[in-house]
C-alpha positions in Angstrom: -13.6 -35.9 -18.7 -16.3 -35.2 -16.1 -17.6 -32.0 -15.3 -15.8 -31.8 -12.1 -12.5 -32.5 -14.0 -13.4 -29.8 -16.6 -13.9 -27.0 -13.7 -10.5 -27.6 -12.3 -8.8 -28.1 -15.6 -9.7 -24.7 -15.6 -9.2 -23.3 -12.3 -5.8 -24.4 -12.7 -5.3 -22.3 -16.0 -6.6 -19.4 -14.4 -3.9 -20.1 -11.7 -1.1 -20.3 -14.4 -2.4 -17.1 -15.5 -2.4 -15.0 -12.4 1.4 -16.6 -11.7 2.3 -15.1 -15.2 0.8 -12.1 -14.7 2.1 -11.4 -11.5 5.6 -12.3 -12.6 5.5 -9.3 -15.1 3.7 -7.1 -12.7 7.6 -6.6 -11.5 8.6 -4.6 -14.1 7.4 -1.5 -15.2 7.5 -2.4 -18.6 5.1 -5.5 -18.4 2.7 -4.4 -16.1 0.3 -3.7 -17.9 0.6 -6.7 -19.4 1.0 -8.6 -16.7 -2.0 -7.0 -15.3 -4.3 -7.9 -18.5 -3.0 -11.7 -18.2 -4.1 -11.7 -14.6 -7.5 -10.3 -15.4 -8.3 -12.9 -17.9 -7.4 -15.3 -15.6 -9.8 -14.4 -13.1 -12.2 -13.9 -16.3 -11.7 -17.6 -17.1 -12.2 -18.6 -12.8 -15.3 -16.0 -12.7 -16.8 -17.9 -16.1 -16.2 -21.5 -14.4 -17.4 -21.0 -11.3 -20.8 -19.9 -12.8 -21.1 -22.6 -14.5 -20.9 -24.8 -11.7 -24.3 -24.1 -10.5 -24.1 -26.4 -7.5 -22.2 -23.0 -5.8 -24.5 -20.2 -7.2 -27.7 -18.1 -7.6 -28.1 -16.1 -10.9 -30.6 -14.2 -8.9 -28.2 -12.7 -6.5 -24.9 -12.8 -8.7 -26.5 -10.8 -11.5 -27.5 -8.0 -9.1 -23.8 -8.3 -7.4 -22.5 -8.3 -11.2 -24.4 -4.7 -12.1 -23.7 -3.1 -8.4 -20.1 -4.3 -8.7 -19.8 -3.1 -12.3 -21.2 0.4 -11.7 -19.1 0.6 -8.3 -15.8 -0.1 -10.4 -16.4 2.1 -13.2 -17.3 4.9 -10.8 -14.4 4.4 -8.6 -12.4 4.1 -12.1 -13.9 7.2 -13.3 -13.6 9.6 -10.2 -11.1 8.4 -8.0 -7.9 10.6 -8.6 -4.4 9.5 -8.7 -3.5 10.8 -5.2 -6.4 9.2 -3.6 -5.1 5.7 -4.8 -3.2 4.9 -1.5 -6.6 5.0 0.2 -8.3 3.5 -2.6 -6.0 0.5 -2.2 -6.7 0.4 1.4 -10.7 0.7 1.5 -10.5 -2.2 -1.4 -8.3 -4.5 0.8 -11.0 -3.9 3.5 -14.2 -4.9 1.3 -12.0 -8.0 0.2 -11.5 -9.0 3.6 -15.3 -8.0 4.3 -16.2 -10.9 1.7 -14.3 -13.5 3.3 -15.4 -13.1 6.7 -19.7 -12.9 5.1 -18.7 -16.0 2.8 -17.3 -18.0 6.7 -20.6 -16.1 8.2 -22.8 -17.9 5.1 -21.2 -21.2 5.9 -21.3 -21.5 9.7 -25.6 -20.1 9.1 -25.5 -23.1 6.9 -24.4 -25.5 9.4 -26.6 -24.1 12.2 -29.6 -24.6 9.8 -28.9 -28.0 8.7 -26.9 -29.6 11.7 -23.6 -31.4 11.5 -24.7 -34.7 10.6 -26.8 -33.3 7.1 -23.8 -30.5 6.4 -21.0 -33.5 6.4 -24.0 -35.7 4.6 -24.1 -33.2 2.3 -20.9 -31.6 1.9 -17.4 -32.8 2.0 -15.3 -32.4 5.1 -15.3 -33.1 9.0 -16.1 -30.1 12.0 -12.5 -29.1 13.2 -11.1 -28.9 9.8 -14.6 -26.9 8.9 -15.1 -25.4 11.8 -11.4 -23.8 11.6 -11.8 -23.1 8.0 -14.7 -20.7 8.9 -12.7 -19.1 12.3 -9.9 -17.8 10.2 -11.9 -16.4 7.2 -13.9 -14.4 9.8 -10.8 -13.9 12.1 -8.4 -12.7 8.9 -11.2 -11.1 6.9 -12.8 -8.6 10.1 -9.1 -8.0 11.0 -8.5 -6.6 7.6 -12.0 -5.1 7.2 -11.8 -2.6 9.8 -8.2 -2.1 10.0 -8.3 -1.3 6.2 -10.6 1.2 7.4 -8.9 2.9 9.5 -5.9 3.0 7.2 -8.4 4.6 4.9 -9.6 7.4 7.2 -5.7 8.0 8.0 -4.7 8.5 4.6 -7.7 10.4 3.1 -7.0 12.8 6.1 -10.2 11.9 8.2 -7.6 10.8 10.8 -4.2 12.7 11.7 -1.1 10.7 10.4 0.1 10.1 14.0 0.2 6.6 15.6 -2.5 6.7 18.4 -1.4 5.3 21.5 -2.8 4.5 25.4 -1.0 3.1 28.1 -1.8 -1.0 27.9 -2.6 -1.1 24.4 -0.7 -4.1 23.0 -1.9 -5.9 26.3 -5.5 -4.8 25.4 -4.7 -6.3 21.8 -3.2 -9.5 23.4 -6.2 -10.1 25.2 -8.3 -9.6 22.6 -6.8 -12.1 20.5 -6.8 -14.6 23.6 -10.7 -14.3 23.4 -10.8 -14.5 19.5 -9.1 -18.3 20.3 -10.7 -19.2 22.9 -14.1 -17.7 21.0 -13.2 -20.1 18.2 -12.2 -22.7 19.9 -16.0 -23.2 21.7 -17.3 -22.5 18.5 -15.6 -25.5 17.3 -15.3 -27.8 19.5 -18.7 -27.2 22.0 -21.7 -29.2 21.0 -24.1 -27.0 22.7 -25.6 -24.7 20.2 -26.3 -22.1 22.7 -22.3 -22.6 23.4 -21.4 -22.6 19.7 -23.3 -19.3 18.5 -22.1 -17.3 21.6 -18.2 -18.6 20.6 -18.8 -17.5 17.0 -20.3 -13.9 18.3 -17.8 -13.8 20.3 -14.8 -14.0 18.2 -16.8 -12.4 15.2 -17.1 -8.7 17.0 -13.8 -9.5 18.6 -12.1 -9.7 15.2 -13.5 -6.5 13.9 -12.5 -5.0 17.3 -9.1 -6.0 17.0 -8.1 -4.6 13.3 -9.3 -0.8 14.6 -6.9 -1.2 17.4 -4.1 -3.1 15.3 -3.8 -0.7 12.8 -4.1 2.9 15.6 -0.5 2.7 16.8 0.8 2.8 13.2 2.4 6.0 12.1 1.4 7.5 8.2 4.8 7.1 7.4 4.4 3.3 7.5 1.1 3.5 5.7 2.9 1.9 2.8 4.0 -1.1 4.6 0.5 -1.4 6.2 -1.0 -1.7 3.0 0.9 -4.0 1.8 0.3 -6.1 4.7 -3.1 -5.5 4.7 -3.2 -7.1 1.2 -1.7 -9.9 2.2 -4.2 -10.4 5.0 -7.0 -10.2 2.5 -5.7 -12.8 0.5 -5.6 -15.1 3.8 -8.4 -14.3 4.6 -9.6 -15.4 0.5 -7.6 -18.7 0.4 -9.5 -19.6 3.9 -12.9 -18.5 2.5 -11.7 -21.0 -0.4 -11.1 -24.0 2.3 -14.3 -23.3 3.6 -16.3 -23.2 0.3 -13.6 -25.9 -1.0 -12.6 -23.5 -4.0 -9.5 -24.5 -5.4 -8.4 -21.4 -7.7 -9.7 -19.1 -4.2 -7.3 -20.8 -2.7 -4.7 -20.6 -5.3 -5.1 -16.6 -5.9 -5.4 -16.1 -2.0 -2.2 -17.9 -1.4 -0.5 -15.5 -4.4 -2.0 -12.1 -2.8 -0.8 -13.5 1.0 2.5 -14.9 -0.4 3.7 -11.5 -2.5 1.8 -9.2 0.1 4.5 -10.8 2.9 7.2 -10.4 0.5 6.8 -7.3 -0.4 6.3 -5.9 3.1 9.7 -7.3 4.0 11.3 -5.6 1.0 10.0 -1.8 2.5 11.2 -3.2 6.0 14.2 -3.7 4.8 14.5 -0.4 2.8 13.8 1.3 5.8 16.2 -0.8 7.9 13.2 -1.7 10.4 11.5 -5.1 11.4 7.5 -6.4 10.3 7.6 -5.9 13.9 9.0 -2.4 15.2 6.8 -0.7 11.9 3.3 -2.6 13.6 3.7 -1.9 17.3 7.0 0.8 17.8 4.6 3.8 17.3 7.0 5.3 15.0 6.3 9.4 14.7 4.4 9.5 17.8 6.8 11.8 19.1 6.0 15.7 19.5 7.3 17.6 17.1 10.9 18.1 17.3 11.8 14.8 19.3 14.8 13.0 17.2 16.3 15.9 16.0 19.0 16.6 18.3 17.3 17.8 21.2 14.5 19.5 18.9 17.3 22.4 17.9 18.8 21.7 14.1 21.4 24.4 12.9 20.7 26.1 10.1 18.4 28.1 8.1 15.7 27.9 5.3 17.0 29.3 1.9 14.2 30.1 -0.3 14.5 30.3 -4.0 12.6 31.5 -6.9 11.1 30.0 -9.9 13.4 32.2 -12.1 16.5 31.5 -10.1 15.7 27.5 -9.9 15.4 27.8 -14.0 19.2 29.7 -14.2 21.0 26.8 -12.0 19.1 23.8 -14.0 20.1 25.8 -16.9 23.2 25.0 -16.8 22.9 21.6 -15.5 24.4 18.5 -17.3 23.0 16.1 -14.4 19.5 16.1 -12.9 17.7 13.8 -11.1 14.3 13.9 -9.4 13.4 12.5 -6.3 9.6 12.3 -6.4 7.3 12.0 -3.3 3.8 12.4 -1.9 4.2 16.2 -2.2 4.0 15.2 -6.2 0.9 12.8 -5.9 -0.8 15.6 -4.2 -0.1 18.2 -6.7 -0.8 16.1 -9.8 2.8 17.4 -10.4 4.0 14.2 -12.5 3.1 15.9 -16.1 5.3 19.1 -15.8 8.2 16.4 -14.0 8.0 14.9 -17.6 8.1 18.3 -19.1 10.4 19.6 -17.8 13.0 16.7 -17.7 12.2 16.8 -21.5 13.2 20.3 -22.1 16.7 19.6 -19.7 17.4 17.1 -21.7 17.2 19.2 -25.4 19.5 21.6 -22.9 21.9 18.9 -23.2 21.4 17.4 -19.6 21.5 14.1 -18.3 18.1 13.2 -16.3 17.6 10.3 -14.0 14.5 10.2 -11.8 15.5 8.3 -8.4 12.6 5.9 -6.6 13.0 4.7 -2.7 11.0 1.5 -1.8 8.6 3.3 0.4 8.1 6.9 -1.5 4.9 7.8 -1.1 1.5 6.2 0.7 1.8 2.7 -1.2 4.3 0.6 -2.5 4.9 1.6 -6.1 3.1 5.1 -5.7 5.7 7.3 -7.6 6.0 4.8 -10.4 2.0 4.2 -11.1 2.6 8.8 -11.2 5.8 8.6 -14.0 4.4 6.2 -16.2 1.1 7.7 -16.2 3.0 10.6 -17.2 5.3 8.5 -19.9 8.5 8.3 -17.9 10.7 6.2 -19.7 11.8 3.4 -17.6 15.1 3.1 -18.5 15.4 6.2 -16.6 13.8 5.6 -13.0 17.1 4.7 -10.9 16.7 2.4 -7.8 18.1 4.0 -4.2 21.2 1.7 -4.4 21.9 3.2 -8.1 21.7 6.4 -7.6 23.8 6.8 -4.3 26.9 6.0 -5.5 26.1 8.5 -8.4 24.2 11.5 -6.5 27.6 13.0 -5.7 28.4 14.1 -9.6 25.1 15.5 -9.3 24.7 19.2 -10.5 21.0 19.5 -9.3 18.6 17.2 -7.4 14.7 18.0 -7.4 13.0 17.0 -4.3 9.2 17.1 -5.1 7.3 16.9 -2.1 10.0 14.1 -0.2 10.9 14.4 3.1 11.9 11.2 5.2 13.2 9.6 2.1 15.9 12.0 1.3 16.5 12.9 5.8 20.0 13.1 6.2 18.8 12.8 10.1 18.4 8.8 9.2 22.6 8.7 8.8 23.8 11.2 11.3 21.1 11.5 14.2 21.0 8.2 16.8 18.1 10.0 18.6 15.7 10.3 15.2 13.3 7.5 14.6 14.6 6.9 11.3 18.1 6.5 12.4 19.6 3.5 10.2 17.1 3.6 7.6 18.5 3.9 4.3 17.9 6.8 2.3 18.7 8.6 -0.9 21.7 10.8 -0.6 20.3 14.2 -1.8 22.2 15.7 0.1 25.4 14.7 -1.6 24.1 16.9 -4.9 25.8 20.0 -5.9 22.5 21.8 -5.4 19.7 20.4 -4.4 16.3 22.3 -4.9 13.5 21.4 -2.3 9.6 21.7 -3.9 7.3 22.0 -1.2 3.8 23.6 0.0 4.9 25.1 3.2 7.7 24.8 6.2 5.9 22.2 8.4 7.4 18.4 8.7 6.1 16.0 7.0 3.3 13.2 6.8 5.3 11.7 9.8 6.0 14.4 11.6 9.5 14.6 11.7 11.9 17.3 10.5 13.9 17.1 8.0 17.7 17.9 8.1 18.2 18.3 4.3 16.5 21.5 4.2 18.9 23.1 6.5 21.5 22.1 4.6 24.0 25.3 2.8 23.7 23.9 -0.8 19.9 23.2 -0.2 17.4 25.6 -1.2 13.2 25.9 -0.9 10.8 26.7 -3.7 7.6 27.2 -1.7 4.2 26.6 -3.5 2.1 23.8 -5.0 4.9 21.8 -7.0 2.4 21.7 -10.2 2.7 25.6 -10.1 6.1 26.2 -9.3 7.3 23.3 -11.9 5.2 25.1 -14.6 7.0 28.1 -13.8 10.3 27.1 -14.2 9.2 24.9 -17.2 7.7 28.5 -18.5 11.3 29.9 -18.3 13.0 27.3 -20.2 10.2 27.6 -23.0 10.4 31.5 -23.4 14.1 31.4 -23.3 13.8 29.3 -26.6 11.2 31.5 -28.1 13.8 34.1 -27.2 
């Protein structure tokens, strides 16, 4: 066996391995060893792929090794929890960023050594090339700077309104008309003046485009972004992988794109919406108010106390949490164990309840409850706890808000009409954590708090939790 052979031997063990692993990364339970399986895999693809040292400098990939290293430990070190959603995003962006330098590295290769030596000296023909490089730089700047700006949205840099002006999805039309026709000189022209201006052209282009693509998304749809933006970065991989000819590139980019797609369609689904009304409706770009009836919702906020929250859960004997941002934000998700733990010695059953598109990623609240040691037989999907939520004696909202809007059932003029939510509302009592009275992320109001058996316990959810989890313990000190 050839050394060629030996090198794709690997590669596709290393692709067996990141199938495996990202089977398990579906359950809770084996995540984290799906997620070790996955990482050897790439171990075994990084190792190979040195070794081959027709495709690499030691130079330059030992100083990318130590900056990389130090970059991911740092990020591993500092970055909190609730800053994970934009973590996600700005690491999407820099893998999208590597495609589109790896396509850039490619076509500088072929404008230094002509056609006729680059096809000499390296397998394949211009179009298939040529079209190779256009997507990786097309895909990878898309994702680049629209991960950005889902970045600067979610870390707070930008407000969590969709930002729209009059022509814009023409303007974005357009744009990609010139990124094709951009490519399509690049590729087919055999004027190198003509060729560099076609690549320039659909190179800026590209990165112009993702800004604008990703402005008319609301933060409510951040998750779905994301997860679309994930998928785009492994496009944007698997076409850096035709271009280098990289088998397992193309193998792990196909796996990222593939379950990126899928997974988008799941939180589209959840929230009863199209791929397409969450990328260009503008969803939450309303004023404040719109989709609530004419902006007037009867009712009236109902505050409670830490003290009085502890004497109804007190004699609770079914809980259930619904956990949101608000939770991420307070760091909240160690006193949700804690105090889930001391209603259950009370004698109370406690179910935590997850919706597809909690939070400002997909799988946001779960990543919080098993850092925190949430058993999993005890997170409850949105379908499983409906049906239940009615026998209900208490339901713990931390921080949720379109999620748990009865608005999405009973109001045709809100936004979220016909998205499917958890019924809350349908709890004996329902007790509402949340830092002030303002809407939420996505600016809508929400009709559950009006509601007679809801009531409010105003403050930072770590604090207030703590509080009623301080009641429970001096009771049994008592």
């Amino acid at each position: 066996m050839n050394a060629a052979s030996l090198i794709n031997f690997a590669y596709i063990v290393a692709s067996i391995l990141f199938i495996l692993g990202l089977k398990m990364l579906g359950r809770q339970a084996s995540a984290r060893r799906g997620n070790l399986i996955s990482a050897v895999g790439m171990l075994i693809a990084v190792v190979v792929t040195l070794l081959d040292k027709q495709v690499v400098n030691f130079t330059w990939i030992t100083i990318g090794l130590v900056v990389g290293t130090v970059l991911g430990v740092i990020c591993a070190r500092v970055v909190k929890m609730t800053s994970m959603p934009e973590m996600v995003a700005l690491l999407n962006g820099f893998g999208g960023l590597a495609s589109l330098l790896v396509g850039w590295a490619e076509y500088g290769k072929i404008r230094a050594y002509g056609w006729d030596r680059y096809l000499a000296e390296f397998a394949g023909n211009p179009v298939f090339t040529g079209s190779a490089i256009f997507l990786a730089v097309l895909i990878g700047g898309v994702t680049f700077t629209g991960s950005v700006y889902a970045f600067a949205k979610l870390a707070g840099l930008l407000g969590g309104k969709p930002l729209l002006f009059r022509g814009q999805h023409l303007l974005n039309a357009l744009m990609l008309g010139l990124i094709l026709a951009g490519g399509g000189v690049a590729i087919f022209a055999s004027d190198p003046a003509l060729v560099l201006a076609g690549f320039a052209t659909y190179l800026v282009v590209s990165l112009v485009l993702g800004w604008t693509f990703v402005m008319p998304i609301g933060g409510g749809d951040m998750p779905v972004v994301i997860s679309l933006l994930n998928s785009l970065s492994g496009l944007a991989a698997s076409a850096a992988g035709f271009v280098i000819s990289n088998n397992v590139l193309i193998v792990a980019g196909c796996l990222v794109g593939t379950s990126g797609v899928i997974l988008s369609v799941i939180m589209c689904k959840a929230m009863n919406r199209s791929l397409l009304n969450v990328l260009f409706s503008g969803f939450g770009s309303g004023a404040p108010g719109d989709g609530d009836g004419g902006g007037v919702i009867q009712g009236e906020l109902k505050p409670i106390s830490p003290e009085d929250s502890f004497a109804v859960l007190e004699a609770a004997r079914q809980v259930v949490f619904i956990p949101g941002y608000g939770m991420a934000v307070s760091q909240a998700q160690h006193q949700v164990r804690e105090l889930a733990d001391l209603l259950e010695q009370n004698g109370a059953e406690v179910r935590f309840a997850i919706h597809p598109v909690a939070g400002r990623m997909p799988g946001h609240m779960n990543v919080l409850l098993a850092e925190a040691s949430v058993p999993y037989e005890q997170l409850v999907e949105m379908d499983a706890i409906n049906p239940m939520m009615a026998s209900m004696d208490v339901a713990i909202v931390i921080g949720a808000n379109d999620v748990v809007n009865p608005a999405a059932a009973r109001d045709k003029s809100s936004p979220i009409y016909g998205m499917p939510i958890i019924n809350a509302h349908e709890a004996r009592t329902v007790i509402c954590l949340k830092r002030g009275k303002g809407a939420g992320f996505s600016g809508i109001e929400n009709h559950l708090f009006l509601m007679p058996n809801t009531r409010m316990l105003y403050g930072d959810a770590k604090s207030t939790l703590q509080a009623v989890v301080s009641e429970f313990k001096s009771i049994a000190a008592g």
